[in-house]
N, C-alpha and C positions, 0 to 999 in steps of 0.2 A: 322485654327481651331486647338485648342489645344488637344492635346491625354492626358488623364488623368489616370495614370496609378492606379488598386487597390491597399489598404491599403496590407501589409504586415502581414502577422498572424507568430509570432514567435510560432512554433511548441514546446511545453512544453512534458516534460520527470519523472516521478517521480522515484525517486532514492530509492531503499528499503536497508539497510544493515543490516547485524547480521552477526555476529560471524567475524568480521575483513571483510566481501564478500559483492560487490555490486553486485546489483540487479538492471538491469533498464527496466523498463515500460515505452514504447514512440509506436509510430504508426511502427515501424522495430519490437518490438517483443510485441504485444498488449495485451496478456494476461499472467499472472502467477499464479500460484499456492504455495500458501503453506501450510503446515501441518509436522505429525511426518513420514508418510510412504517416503519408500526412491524416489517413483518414482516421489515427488514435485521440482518445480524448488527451493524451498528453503526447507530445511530439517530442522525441528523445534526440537532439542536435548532435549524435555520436554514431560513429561508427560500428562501435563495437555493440550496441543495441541491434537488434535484430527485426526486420517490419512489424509483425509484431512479437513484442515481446515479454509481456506478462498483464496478466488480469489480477485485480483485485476487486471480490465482491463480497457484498455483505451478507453473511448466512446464519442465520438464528442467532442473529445480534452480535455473531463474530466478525472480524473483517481478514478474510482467508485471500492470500497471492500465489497464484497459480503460474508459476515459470513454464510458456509455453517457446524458448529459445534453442537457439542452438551453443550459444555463449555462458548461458545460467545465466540465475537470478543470485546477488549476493546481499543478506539481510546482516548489517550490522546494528544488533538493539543498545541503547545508550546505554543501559547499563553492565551492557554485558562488554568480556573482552576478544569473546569468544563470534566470527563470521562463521553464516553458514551459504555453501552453497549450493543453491536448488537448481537441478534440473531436470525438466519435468514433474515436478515435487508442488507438494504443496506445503504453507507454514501461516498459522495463524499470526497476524500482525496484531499487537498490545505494547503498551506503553509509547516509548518514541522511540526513533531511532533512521535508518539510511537504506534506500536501497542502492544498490550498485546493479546495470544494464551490463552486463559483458562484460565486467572489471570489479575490482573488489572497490568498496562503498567507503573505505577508508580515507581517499585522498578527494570525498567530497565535491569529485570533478562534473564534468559536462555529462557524465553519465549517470548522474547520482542525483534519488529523488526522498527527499525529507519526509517525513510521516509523523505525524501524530495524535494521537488517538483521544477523544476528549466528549464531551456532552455534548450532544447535539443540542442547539439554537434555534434549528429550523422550526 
């Protein structure tokens, strides 16, 4: 009789960066924060971010952002042409793409935090 071993599930990481610093989201450190106040894992250098201003945690291998702002959350995915803005909402994060703190995520400014979604390494 043959032993048939289960499929292999590559365990996924989503990488967040701003300001030159990554940031990683994987099942070792499952949730983060960010906003302006100092005590977020990411410190938003802008105004228009909010203290805090959205979470992104990793849930049954998703990695879901949770706009908790008074400004939204704005997710522009690279492939897409199309911004969405969340508030209070929530939006599964996959593939790459930008978030925008308060401001749309398009002019990749002080308020805007890169993402991208990949194998984890750890």
């Amino acid at each position: 009789m043959e032993t048939v071993q289960p499929a292999q599930h590559t365990q996924m990481a989503l990488k967040l960066i701003y300001r030159a610093n990554i940031f990683v989201v994987n099942r070792a450190r499952p949730t983060l924060q960010m906003g302006r106040d100092d005590g977020n894992d990411i410190v938003i250098v802008s105004l228009l971010a909010s203290r805090l201003h959205a979470r992104v945690q990793e849930r049954d291998g998703q990695f879901v952002l949770t706009d908790l702002s008074s400004n939204g959350t704005f997710l522009l995915v690279d492939e897409s042409a199309t911004e969405l803005r969340l508030r209070g909402e929530e939006a599964v994060l996959g593939g790459r793409g930008w978030l925008g703190l308060g401001k749309s995520a398009a002019t990749h400014g002080d308020h805007s935090v890169r993402f991208v979604l990949q194998a984890d390494t750890a």
